[in-house]
CHARMM internal coordinates of N, CA and C (Angstrom, degrees):
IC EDIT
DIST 1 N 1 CA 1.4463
DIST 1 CA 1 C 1.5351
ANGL 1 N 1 CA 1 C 108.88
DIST 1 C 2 N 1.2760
ANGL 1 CA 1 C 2 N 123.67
DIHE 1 N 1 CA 1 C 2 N 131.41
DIST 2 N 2 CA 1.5930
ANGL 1 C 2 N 2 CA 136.67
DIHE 1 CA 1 C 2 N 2 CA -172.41
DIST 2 CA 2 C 1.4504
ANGL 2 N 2 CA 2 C 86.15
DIHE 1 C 2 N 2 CA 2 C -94.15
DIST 2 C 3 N 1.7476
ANGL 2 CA 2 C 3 N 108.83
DIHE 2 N 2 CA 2 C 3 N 136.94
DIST 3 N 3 CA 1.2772
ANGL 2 C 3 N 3 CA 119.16
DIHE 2 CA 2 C 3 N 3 CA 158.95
DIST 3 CA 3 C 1.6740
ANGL 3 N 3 CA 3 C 113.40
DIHE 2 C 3 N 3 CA 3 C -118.37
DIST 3 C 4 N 1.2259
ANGL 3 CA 3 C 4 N 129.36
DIHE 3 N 3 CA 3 C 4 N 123.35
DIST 4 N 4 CA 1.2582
ANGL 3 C 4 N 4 CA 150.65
DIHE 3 CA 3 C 4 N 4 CA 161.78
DIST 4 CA 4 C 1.6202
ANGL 4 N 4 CA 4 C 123.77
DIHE 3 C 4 N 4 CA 4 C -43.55
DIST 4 C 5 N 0.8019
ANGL 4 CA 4 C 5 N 126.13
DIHE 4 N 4 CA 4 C 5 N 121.39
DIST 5 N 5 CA 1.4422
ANGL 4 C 5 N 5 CA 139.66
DIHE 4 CA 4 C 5 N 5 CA -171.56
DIST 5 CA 5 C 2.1570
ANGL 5 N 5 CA 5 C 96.09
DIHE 4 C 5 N 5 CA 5 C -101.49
DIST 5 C 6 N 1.5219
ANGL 5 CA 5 C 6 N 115.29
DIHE 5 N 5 CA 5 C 6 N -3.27
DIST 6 N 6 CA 1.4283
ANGL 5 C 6 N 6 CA 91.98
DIHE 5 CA 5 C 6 N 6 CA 170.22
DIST 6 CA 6 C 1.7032
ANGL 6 N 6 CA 6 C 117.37
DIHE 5 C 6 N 6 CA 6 C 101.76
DIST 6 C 7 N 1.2559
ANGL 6 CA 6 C 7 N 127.70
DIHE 6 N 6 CA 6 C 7 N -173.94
DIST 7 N 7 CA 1.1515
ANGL 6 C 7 N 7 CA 115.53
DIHE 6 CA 6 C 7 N 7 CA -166.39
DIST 7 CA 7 C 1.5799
ANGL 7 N 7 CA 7 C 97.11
DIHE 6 C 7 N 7 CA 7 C -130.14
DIST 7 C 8 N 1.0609
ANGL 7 CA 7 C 8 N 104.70
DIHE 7 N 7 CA 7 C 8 N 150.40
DIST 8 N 8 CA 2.0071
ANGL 7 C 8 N 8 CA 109.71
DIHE 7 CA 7 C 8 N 8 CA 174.44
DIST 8 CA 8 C 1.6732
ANGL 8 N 8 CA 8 C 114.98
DIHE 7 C 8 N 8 CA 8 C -172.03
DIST 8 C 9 N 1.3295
ANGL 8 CA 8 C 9 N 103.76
DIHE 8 N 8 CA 8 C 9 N 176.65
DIST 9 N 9 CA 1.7181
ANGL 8 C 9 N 9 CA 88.21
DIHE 8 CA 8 C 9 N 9 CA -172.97
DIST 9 CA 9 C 1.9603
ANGL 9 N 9 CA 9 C 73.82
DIHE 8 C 9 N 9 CA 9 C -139.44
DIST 9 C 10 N 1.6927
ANGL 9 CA 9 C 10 N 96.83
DIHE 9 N 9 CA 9 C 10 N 174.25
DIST 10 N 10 CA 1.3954
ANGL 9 C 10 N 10 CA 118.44
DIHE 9 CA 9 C 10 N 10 CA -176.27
DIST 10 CA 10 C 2.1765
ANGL 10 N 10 CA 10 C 90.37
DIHE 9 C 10 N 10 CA 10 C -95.80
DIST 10 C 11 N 1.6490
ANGL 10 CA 10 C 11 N 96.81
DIHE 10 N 10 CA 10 C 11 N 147.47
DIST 11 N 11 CA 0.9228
ANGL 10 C 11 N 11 CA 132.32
DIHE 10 CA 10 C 11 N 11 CA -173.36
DIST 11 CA 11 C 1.7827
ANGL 11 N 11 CA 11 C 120.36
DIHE 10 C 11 N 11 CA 11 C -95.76
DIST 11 C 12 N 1.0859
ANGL 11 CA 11 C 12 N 119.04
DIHE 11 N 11 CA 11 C 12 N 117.96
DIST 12 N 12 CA 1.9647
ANGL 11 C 12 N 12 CA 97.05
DIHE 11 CA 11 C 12 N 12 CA 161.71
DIST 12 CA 12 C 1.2728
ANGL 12 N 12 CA 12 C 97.71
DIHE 11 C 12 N 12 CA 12 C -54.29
DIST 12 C 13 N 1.9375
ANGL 12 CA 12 C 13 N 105.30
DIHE 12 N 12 CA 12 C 13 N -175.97
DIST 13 N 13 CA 0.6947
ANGL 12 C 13 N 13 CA 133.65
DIHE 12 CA 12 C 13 N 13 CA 141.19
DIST 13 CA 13 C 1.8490
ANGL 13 N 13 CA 13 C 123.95
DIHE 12 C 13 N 13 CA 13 C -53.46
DIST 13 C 14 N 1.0456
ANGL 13 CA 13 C 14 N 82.54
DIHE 13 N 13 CA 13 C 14 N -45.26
DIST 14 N 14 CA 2.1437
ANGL 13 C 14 N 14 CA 88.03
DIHE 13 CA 13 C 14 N 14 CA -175.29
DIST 14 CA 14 C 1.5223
ANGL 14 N 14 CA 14 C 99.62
DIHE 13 C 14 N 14 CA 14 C -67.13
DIST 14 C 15 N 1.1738
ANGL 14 CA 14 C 15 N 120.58
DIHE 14 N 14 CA 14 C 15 N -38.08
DIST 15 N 15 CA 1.6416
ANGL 14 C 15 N 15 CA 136.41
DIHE 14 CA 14 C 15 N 15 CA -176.00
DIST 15 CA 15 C 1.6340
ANGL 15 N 15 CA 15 C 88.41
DIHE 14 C 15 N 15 CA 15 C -28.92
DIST 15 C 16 N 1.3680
ANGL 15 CA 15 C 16 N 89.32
DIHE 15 N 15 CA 15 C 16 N -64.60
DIST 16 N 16 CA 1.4782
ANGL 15 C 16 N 16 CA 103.26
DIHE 15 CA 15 C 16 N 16 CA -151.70
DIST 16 CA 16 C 1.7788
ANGL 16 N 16 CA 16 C 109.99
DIHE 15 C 16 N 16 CA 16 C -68.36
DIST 16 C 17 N 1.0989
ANGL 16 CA 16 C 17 N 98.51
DIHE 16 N 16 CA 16 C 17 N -54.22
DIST 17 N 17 CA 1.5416
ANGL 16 C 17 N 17 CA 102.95
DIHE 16 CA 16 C 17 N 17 CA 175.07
DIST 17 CA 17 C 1.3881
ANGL 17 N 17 CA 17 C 94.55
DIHE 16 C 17 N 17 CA 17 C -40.16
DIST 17 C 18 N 1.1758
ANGL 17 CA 17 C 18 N 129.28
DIHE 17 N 17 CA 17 C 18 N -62.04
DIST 18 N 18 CA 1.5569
ANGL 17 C 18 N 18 CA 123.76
DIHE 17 CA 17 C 18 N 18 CA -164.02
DIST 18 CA 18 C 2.0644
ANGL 18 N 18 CA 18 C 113.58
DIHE 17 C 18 N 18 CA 18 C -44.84
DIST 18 C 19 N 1.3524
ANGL 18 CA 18 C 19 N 82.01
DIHE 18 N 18 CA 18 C 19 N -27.35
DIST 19 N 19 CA 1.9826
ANGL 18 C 19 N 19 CA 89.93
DIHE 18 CA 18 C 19 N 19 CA 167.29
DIST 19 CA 19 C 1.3565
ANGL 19 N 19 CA 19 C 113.38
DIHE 18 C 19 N 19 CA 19 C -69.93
DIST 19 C 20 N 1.3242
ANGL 19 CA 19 C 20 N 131.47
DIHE 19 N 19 CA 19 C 20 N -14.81
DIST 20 N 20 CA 1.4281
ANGL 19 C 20 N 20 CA 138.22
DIHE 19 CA 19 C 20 N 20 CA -166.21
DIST 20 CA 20 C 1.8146
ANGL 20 N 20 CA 20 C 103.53
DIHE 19 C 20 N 20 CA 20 C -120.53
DIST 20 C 21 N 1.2612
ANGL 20 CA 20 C 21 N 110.35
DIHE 20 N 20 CA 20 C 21 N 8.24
DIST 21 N 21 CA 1.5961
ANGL 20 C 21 N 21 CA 111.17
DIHE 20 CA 20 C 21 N 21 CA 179.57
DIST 21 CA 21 C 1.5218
ANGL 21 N 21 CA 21 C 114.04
DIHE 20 C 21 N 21 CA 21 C -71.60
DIST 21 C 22 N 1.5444
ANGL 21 CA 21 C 22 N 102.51
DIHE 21 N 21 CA 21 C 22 N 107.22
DIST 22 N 22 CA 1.1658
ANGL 21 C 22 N 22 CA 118.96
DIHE 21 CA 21 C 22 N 22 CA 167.64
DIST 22 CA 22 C 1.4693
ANGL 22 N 22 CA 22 C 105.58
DIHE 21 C 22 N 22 CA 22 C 126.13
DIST 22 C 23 N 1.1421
ANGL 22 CA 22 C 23 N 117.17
DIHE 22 N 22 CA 22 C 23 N 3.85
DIST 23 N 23 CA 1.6365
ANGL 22 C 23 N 23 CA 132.53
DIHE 22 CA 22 C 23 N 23 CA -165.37
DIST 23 CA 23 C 1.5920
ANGL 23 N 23 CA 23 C 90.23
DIHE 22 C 23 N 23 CA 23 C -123.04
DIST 23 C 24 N 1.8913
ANGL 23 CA 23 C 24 N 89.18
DIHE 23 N 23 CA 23 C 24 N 145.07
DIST 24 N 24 CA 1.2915
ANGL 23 C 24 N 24 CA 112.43
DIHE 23 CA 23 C 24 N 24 CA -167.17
DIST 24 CA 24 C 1.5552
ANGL 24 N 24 CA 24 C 87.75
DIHE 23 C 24 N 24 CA 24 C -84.22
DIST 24 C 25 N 1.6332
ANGL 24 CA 24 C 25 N 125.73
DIHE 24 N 24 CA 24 C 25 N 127.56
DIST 25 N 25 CA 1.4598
ANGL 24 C 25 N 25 CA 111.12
DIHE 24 CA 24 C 25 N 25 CA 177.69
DIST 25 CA 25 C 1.7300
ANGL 25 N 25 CA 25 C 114.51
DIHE 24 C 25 N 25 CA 25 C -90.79
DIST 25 C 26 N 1.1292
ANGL 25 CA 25 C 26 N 135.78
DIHE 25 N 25 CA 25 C 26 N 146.86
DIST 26 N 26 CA 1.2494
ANGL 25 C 26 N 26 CA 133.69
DIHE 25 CA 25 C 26 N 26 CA -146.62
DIST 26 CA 26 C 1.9173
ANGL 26 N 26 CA 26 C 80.48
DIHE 25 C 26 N 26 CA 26 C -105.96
DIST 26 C 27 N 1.2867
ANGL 26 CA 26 C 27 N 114.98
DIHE 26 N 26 CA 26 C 27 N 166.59
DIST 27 N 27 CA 1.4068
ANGL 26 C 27 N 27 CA 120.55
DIHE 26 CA 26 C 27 N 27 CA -173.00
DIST 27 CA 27 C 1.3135
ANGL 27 N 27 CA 27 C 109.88
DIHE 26 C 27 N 27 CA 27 C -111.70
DIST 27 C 28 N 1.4156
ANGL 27 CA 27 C 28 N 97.35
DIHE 27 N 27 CA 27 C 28 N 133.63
DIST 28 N 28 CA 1.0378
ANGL 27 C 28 N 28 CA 143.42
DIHE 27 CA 27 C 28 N 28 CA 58.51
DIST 28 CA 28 C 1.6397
ANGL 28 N 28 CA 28 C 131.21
DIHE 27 C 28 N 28 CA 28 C -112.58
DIST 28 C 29 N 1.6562
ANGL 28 CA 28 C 29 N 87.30
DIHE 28 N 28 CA 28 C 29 N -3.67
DIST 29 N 29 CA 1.7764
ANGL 28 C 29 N 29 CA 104.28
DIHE 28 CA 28 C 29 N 29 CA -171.20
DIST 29 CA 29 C 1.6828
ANGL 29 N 29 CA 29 C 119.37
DIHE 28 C 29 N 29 CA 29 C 101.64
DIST 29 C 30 N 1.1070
ANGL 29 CA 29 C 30 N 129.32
DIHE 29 N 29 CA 29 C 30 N -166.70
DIST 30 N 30 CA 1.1615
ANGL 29 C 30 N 30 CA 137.45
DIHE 29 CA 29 C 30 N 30 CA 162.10
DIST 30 CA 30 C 1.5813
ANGL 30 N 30 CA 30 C 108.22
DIHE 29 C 30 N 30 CA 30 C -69.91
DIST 30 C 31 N 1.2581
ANGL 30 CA 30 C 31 N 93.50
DIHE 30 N 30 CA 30 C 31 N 111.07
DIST 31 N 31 CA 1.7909
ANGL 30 C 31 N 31 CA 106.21
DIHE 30 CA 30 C 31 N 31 CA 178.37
DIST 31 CA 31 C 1.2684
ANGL 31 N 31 CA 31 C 131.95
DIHE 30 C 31 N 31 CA 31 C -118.24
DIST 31 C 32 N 1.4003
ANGL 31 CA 31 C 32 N 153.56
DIHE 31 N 31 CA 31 C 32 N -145.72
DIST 32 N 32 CA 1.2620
ANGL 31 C 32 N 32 CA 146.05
DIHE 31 CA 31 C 32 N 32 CA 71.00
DIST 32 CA 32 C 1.6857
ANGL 32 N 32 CA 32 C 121.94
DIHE 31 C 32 N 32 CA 32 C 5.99
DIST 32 C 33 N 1.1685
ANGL 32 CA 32 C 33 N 124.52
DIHE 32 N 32 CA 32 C 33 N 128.85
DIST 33 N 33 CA 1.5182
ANGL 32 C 33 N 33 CA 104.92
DIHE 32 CA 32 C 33 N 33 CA -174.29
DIST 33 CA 33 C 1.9504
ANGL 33 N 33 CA 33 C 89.68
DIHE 32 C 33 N 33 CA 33 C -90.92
DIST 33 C 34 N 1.0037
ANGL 33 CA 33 C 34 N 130.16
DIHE 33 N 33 CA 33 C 34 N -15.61
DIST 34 N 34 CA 1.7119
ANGL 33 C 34 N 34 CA 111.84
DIHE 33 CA 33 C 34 N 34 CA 164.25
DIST 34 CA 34 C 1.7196
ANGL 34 N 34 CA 34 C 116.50
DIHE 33 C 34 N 34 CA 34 C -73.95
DIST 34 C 35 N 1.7557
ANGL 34 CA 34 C 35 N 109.62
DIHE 34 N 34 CA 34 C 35 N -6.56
DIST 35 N 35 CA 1.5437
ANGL 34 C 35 N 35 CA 101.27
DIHE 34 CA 34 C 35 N 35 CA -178.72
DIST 35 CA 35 C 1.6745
ANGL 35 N 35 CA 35 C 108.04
DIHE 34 C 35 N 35 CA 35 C -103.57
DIST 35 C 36 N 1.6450
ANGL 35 CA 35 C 36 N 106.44
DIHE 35 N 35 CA 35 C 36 N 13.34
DIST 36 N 36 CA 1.6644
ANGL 35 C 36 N 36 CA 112.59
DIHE 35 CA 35 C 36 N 36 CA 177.88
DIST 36 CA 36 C 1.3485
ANGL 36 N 36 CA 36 C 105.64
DIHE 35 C 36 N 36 CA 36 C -101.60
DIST 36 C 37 N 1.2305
ANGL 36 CA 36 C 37 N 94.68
DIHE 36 N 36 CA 36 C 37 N 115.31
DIST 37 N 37 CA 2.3235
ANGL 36 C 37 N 37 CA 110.01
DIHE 36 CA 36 C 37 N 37 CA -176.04
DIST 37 CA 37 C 1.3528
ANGL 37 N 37 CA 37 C 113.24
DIHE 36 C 37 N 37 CA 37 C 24.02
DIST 37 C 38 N 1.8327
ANGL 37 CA 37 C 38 N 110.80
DIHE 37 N 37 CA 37 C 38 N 67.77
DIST 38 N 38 CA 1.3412
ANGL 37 C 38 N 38 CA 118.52
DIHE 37 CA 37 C 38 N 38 CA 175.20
DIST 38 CA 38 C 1.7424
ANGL 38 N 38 CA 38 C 102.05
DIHE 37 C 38 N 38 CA 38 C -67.29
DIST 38 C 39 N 1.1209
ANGL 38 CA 38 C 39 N 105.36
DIHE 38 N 38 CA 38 C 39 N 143.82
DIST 39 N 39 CA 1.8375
ANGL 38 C 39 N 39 CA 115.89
DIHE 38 CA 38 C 39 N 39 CA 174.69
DIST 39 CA 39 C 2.0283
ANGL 39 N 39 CA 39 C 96.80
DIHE 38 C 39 N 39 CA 39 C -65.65
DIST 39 C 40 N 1.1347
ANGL 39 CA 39 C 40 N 122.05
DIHE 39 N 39 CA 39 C 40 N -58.81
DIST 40 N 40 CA 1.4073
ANGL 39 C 40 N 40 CA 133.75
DIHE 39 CA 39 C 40 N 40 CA 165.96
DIST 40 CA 40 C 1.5084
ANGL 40 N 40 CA 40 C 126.64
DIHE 39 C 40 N 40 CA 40 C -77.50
DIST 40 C 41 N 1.4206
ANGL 40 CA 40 C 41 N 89.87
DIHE 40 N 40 CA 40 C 41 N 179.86
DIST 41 N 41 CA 1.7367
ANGL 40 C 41 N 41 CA 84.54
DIHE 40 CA 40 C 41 N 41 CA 175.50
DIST 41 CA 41 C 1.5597
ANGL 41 N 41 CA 41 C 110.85
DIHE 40 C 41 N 41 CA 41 C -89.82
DIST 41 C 42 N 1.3344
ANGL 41 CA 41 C 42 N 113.30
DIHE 41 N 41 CA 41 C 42 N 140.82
DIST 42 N 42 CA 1.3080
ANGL 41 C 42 N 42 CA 117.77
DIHE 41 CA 41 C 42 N 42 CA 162.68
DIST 42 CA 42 C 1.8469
ANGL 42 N 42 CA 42 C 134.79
DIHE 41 C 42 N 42 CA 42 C -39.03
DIST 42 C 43 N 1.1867
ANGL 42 CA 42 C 43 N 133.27
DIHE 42 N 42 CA 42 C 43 N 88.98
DIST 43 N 43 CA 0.8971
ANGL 42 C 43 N 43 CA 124.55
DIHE 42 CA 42 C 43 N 43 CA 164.50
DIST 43 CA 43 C 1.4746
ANGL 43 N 43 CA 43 C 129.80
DIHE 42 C 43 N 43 CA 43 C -33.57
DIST 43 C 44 N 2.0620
ANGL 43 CA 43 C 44 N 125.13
DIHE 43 N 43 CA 43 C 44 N 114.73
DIST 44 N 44 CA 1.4739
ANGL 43 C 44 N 44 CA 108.36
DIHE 43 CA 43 C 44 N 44 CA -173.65
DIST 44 CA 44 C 1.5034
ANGL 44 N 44 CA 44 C 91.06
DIHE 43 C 44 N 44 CA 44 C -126.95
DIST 44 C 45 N 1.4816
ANGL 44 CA 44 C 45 N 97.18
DIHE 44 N 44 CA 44 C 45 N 153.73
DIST 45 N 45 CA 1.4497
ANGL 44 C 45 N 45 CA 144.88
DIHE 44 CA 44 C 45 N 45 CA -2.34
DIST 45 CA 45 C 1.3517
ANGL 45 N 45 CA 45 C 111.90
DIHE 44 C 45 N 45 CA 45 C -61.23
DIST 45 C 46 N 1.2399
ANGL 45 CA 45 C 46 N 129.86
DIHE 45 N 45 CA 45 C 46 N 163.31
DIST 46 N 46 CA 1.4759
ANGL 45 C 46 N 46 CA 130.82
DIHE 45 CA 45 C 46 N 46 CA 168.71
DIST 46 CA 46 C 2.0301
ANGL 46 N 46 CA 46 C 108.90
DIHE 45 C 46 N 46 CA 46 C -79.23
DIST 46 C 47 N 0.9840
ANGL 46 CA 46 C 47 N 99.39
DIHE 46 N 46 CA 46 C 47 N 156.41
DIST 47 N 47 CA 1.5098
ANGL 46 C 47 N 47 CA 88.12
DIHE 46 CA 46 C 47 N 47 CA 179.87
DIST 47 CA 47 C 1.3439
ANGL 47 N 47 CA 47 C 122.55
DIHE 46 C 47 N 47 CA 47 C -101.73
DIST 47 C 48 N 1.2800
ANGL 47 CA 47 C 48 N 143.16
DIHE 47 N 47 CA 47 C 48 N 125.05
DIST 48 N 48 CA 1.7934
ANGL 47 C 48 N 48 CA 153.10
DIHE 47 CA 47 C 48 N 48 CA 178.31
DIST 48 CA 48 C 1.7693
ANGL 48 N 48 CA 48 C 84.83
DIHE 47 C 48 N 48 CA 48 C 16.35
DIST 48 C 49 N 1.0517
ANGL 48 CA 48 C 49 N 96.93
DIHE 48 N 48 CA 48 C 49 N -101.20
DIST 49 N 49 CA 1.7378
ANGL 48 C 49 N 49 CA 101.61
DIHE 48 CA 48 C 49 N 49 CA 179.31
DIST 49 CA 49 C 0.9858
ANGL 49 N 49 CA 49 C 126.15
DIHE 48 C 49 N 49 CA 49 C -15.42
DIST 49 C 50 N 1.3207
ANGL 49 CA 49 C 50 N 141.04
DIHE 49 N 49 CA 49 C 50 N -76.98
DIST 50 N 50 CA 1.4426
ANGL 49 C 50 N 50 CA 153.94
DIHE 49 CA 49 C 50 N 50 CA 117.77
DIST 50 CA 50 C 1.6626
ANGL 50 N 50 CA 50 C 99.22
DIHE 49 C 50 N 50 CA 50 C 26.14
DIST 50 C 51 N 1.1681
ANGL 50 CA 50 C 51 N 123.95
DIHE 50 N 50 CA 50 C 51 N -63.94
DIST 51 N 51 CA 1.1319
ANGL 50 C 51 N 51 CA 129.63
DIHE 50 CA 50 C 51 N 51 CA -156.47
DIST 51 CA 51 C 1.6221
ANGL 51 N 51 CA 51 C 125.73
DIHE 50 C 51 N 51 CA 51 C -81.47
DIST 51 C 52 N 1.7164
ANGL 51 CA 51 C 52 N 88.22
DIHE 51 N 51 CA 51 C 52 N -13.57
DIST 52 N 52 CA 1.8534
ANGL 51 C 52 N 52 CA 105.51
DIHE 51 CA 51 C 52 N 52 CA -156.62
DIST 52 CA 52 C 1.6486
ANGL 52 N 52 CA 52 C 102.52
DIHE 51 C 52 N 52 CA 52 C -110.31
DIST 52 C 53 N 1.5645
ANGL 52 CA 52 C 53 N 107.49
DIHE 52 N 52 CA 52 C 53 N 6.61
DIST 53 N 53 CA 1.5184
ANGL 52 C 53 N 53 CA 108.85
DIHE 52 CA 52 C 53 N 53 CA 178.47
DIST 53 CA 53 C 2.0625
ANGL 53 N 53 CA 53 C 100.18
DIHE 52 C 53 N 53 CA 53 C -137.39
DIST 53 C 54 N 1.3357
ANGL 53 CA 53 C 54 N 79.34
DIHE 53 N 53 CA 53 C 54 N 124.97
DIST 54 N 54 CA 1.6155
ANGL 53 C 54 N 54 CA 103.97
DIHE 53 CA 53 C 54 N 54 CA -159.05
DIST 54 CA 54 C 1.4770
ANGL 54 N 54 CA 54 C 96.18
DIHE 53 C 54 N 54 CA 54 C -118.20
DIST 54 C 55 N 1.6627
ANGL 54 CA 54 C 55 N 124.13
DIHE 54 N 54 CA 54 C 55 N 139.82
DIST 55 N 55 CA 1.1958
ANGL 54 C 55 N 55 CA 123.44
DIHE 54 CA 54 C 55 N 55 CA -175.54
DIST 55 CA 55 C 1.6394
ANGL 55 N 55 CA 55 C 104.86
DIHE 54 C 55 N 55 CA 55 C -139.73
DIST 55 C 56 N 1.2852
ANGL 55 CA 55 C 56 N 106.06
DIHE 55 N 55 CA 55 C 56 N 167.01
DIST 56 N 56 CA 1.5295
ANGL 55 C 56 N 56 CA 112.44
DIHE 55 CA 55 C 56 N 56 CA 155.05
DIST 56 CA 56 C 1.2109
ANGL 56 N 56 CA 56 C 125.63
DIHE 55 C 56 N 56 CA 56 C -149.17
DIST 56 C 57 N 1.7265
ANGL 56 CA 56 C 57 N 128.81
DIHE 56 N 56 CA 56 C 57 N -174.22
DIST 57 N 57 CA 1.5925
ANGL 56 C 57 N 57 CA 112.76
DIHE 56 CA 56 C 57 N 57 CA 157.55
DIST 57 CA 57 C 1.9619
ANGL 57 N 57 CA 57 C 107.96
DIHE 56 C 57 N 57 CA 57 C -141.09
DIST 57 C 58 N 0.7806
ANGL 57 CA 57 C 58 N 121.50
DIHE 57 N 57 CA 57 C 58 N 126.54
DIST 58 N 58 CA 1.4170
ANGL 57 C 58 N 58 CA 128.02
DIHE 57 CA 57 C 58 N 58 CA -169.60
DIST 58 CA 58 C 1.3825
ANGL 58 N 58 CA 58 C 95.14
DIHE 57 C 58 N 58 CA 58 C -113.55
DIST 58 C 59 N 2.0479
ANGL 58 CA 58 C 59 N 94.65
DIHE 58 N 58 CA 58 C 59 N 139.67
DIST 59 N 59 CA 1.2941
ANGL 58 C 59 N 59 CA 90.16
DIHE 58 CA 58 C 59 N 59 CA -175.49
DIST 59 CA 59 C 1.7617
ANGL 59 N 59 CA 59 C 87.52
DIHE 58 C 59 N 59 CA 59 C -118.06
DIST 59 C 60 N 1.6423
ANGL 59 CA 59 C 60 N 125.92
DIHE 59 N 59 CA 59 C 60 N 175.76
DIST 60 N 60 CA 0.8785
ANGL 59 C 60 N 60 CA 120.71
DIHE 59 CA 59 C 60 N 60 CA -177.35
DIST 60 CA 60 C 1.7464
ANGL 60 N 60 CA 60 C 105.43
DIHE 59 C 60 N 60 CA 60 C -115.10
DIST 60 C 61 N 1.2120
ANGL 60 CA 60 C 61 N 123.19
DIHE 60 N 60 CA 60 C 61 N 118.10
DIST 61 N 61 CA 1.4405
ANGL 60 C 61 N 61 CA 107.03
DIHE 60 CA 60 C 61 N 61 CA 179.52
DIST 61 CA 61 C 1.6053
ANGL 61 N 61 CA 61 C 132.16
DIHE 60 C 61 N 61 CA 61 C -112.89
END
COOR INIT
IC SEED 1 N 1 CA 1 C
IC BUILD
């Protein structure tokens, strides 16, 4: 039996910021989620994957 994870579409970057409108964004901003406060250095290029999950953190003040 196949189980489904659901329906969704891919996002810009601005997409997303637009989820954080009005919020102070904490830095580095909406990124790569491997280019948000990696412990190491970033491996480049990033890979497909790497590339297709984008994060941020908004603070409210």
């Amino acid at each position: 039996m196949l189980e489904f994870l659901g329906t969704g579409r891919f996002r810009t970057m601005e997409e997303i910021e637009g989820y954080l409108r009005g919020l102070e964004l904490v830095a580095p901003g909406v990124v790569p989620l491997p280019m948000w406060r990696p412990n190491a250095p970033v491996p480049q290029p990033l890979t497909v994957a790497q590339r297709l999950m984008a994060g941020g953190v908004g603070r409210k003040r």
